[in-house]
LUMFITOR-551450 format. One line per 2 residues: number of its first residue (from 1); their letters; for each residue x, y, z of C-alpha. Coordinates in Angstrom, 3 decimals. Layout:
N
NUM = a = X:Y:Z | ...
END
This chain:
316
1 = xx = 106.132:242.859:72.386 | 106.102:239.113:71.963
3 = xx = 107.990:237.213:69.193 | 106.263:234.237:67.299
5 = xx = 109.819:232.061:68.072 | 108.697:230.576:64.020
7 = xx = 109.776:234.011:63.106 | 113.362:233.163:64.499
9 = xx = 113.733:230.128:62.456 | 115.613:230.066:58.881
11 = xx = 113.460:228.823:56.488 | 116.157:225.888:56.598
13 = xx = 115.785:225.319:60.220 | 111.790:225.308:59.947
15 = xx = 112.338:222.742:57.800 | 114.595:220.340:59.787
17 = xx = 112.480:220.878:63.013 | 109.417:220.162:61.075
19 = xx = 110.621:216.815:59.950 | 112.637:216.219:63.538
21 = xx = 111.093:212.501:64.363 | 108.928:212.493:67.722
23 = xx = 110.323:211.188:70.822 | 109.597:207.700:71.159
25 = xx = 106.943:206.610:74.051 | 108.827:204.860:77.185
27 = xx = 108.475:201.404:77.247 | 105.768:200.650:80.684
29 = xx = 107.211:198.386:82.719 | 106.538:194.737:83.167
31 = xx = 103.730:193.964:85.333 | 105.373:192.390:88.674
33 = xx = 104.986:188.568:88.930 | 102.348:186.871:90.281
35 = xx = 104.225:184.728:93.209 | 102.284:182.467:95.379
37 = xx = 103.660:181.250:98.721 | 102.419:178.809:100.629
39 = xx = 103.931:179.646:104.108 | 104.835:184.046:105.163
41 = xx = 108.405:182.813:105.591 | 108.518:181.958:101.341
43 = xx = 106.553:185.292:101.257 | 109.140:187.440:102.864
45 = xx = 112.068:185.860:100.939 | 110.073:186.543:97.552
47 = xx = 109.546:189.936:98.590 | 113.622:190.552:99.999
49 = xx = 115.087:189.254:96.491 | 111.872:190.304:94.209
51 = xx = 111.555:193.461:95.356 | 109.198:195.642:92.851
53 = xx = 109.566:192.837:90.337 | 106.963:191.180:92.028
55 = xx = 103.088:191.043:93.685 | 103.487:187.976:96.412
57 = xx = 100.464:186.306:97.697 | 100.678:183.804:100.944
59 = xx = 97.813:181.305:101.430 | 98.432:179.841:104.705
61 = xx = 98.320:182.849:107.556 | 99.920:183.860:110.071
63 = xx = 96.956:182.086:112.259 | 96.933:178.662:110.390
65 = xx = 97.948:175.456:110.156 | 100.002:174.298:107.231
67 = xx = 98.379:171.145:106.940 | 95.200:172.665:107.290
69 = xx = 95.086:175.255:104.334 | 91.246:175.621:103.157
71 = xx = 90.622:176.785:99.425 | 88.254:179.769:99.197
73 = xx = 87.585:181.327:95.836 | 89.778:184.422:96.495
75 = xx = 92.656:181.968:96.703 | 91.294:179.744:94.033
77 = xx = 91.255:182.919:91.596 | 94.504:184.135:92.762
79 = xx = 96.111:181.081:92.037 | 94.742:181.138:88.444
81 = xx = 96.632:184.330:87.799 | 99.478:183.480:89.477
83 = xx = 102.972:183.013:87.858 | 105.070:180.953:89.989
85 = xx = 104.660:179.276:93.229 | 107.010:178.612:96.285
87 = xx = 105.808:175.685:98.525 | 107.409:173.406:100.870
89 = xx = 107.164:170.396:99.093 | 107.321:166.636:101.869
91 = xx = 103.779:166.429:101.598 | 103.228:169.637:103.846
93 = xx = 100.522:171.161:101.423 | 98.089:167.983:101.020
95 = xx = 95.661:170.715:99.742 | 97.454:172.486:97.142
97 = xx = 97.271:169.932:94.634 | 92.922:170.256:94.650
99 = xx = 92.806:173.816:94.995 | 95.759:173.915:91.554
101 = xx = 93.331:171.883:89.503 | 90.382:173.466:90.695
103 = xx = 91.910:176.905:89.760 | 93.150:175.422:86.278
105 = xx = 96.784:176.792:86.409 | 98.064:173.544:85.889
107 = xx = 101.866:175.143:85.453 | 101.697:175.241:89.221
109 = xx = 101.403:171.927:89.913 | 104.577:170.608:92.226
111 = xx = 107.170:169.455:89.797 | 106.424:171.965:87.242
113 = xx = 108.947:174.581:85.845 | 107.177:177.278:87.544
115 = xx = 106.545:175.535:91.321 | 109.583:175.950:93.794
117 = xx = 110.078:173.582:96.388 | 111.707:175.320:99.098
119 = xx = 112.868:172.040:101.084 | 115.390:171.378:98.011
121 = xx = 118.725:170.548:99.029 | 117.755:171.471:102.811
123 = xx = 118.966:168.986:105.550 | 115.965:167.267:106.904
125 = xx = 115.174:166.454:110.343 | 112.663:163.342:111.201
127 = xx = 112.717:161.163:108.477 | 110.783:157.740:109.222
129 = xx = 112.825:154.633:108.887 | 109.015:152.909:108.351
131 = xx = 105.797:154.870:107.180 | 102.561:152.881:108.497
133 = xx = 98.736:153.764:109.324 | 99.831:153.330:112.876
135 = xx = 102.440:156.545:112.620 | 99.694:159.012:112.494
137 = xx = 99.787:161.906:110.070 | 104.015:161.059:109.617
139 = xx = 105.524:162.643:106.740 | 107.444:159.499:104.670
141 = xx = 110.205:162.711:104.053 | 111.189:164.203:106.665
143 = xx = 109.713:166.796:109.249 | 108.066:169.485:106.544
145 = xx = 108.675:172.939:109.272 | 111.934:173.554:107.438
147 = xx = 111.227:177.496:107.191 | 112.105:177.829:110.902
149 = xx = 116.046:177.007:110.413 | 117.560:180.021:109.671
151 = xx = 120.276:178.203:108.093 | 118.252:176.801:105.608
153 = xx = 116.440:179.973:104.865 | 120.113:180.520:102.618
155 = xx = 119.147:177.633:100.606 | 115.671:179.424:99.905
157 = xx = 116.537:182.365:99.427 | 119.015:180.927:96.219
159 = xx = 115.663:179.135:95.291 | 113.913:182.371:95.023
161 = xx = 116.669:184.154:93.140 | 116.940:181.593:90.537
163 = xx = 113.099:181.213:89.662 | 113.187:185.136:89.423
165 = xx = 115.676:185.128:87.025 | 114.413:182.396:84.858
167 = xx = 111.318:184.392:84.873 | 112.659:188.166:84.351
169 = xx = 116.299:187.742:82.819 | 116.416:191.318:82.024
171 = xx = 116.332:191.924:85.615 | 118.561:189.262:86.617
173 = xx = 121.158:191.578:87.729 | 118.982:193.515:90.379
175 = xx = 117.968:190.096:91.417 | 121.240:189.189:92.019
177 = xx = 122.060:192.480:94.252 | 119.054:191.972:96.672
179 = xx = 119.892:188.570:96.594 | 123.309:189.509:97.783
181 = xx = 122.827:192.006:100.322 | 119.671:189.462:101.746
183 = xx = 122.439:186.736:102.037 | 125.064:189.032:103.845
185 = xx = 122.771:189.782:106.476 | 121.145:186.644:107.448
187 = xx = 124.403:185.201:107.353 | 125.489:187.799:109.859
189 = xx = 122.631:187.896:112.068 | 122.563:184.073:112.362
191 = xx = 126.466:184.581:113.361 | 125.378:186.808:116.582
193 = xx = 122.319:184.290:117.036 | 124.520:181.868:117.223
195 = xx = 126.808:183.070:120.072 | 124.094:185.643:121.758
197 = xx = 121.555:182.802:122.401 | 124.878:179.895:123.294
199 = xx = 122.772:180.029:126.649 | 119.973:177.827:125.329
201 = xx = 122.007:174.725:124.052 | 121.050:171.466:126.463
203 = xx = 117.540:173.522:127.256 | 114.826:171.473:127.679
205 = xx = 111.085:171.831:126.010 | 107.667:169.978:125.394
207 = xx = 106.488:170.912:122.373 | 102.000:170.286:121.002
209 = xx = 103.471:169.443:117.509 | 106.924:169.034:115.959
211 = xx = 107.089:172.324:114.248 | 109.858:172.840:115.837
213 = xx = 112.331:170.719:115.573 | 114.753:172.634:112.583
215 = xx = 114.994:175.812:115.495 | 115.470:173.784:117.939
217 = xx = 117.905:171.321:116.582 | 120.038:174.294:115.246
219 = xx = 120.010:176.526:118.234 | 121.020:173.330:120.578
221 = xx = 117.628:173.317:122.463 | 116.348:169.270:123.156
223 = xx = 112.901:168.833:122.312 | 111.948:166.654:125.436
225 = xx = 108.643:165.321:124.523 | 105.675:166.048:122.019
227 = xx = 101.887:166.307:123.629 | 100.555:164.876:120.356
229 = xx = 101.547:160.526:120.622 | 101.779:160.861:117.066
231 = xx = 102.207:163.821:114.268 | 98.537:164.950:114.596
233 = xx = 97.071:162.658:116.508 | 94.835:164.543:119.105
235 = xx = 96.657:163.607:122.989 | 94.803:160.852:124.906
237 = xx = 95.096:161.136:128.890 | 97.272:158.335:128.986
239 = xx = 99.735:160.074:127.051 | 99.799:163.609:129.372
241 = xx = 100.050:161.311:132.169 | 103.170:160.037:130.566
243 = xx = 104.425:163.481:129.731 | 103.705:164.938:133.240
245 = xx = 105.861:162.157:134.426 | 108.519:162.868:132.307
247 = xx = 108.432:166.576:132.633 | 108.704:166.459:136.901
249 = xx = 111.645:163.887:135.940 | 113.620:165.817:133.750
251 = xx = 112.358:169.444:135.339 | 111.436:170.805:132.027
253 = xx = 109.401:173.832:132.133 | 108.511:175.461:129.071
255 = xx = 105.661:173.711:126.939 | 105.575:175.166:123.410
257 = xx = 102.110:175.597:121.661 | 101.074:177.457:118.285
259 = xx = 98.362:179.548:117.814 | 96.227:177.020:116.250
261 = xx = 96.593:174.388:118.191 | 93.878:173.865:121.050
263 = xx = 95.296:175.110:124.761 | 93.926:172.506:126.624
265 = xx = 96.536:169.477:126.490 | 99.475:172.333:127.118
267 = xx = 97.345:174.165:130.119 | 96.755:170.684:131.563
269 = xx = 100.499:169.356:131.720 | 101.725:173.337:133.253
271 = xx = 99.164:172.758:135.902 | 100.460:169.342:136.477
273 = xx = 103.890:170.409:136.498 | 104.421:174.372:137.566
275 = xx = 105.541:174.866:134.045 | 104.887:177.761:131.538
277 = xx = 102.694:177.681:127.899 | 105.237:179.468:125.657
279 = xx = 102.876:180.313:122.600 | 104.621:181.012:119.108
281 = xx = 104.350:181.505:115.691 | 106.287:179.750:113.439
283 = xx = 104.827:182.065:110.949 | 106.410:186.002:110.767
285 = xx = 104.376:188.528:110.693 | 102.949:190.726:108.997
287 = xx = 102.527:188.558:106.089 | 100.623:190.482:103.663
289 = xx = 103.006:194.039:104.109 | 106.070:191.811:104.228
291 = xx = 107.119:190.460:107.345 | 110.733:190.760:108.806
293 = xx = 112.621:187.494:109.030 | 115.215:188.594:110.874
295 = xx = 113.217:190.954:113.180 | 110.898:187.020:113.018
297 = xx = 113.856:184.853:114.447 | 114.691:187.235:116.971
299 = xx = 111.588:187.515:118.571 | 111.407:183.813:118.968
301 = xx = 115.185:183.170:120.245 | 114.433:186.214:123.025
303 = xx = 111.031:184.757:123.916 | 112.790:180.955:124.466
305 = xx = 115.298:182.842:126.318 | 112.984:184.648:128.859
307 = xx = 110.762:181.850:129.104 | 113.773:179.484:129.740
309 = xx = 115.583:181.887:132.484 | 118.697:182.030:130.141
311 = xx = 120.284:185.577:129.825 | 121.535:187.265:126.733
313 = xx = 124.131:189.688:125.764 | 122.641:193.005:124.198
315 = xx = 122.540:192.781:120.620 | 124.209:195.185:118.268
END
């Protein structure tokens, strides 16, 4: 036989559970921030200290060229929604500036509360003592590629943690963690870079552009010669003849090239001189998913290393 359980109730207790105040609703969370990046590298740190605070966009891919961003109206209506924006800043991103008015979202606009420049207190490599015509595409800063120094990726990181913050001080705390734990183990794996890859200090390379020169420069390797005469400035024949010559002189043997870049100047100085095309990515992938820094810089220190002929210790 069931029992009605209102039968169980004192006419008292019917009365206080009647007038028992309903459970309040949960609060929804906030809905994640809308962070742009310019480059995967700002992507990936956004992602390590955001973590479900935020929805990260990246505009340049994996298969660009920074300087060569073009606006499309996905991007253009992403970066009307967007929230805050990380960018490199040294007159890397000569597009952004059109694409952020065409968008409207004005608050982006580089030196604006809510737009990060990631080259902020970052040592730069490169800078001009004169800017001219006759220099080419040269960046009156410094060299712009700062996202391939591990070392500086530190600086970054703090960059990301603090916009976050500003944004979502409720959640500064978790912030602050992921922050934390992201700190402790770049800082250790750039430790075992470091002394694992000693082998490639004094190594020799050509690079097509100077995208290289933070990795390099911090991982001891001497960046021999450039096949563009001038920061993107397509190579006259004059000028591989002049970088053969130096190449067979010095016995370099790795040429560097990026995906983006056009083969034919590298292929034509490795035929001249027995050396190898080396092509890499300054860009970790994959960029929309969240790409691995870490797992990034290693792939690029080993692939130096084999290409060079230096040998490395296991790593951990």
């Amino acid at each position: 036989m069931r029992t009605n359980m209102k039968t169980l109730l004192t006419p008292a207790a019917w009365l206080l559970a009647a007038l028992a105040p309903a459970a309040a609703p949960q609060a929804a969370p906030p809905a994640p921030l809308k962070v742009l990046a310019t480059v995967p590298a700002y992507a990936a740190l956004a992602r390590e200290v955001g973590g479900p605070l935020v929805e990260v966009t990246t505009l340049c891919r994996p298969g660009q060229d920074i300087h060569a961003v073009t606006a499309t109206p996905s991007l253009v209506e992403r970066l009307r929604d967007a929230d805050l924006l990380l960018y490199t800043g040294l007159d890397a991103e000569g597009w952004l500036d059109p694409m952020l008015r065409a968008s409207g979202n004005l608050a982006l606009l580089p030196g604006g509360p809510r737009a990060i420049a990631m080259s902020d207190g970052v040592p730069l490599r490169d800078v001009p003592h004169q800017v001219d015509r006759s220099q080419g595409d040269v960046h009156a800063q410094g060299n712009p590629h700062v996202w391939t120094d591990p070392l500086a990726l530190r600086t970054m990181a703090a960059h990301v943690k603090d916009a976050l913050a500003a944004e979502r001080p409720d959640q500064a705390a978790g912030i602050a963690a992921r922050h934390a734990a992201f700190h402790r183990e770049l800082t250790e794996a750039l430790v075992g870079w470091l002394t694992r890859y000693k082998g490639l200090q004094g190594q020799r390379v050509v690079v097509h552009h100077r995208s290289w020169s933070y990795l390099l420069g911090r991982f001891g390797l001497v960046e021999a010669e450039a096949l563009e005469p001038k920061p993107r400035v397509a190579p006259t024949a004059s000028h591989l003849d002049a970088v053969v010559q130096a190449m067979r002189r010095d016995g370099v043997q790795v040429v560097l090239r990026e995906p983006w870049q056009s083969p034919d100047a590298a292929e034509h100085v490795a035929r001249e001189t027995g050396a190898r095309v080396l092509e890499l990515s300054t860009h970790p992938e994959p960029f929309e998913d969240g790409a691995d820094l870490l797992a990034h810089v290693e792939r690029t220190l080993a692939a130096l290393a084999q290409a060079l002929g230096v040998d490395v210790p296991a790593g951990p």
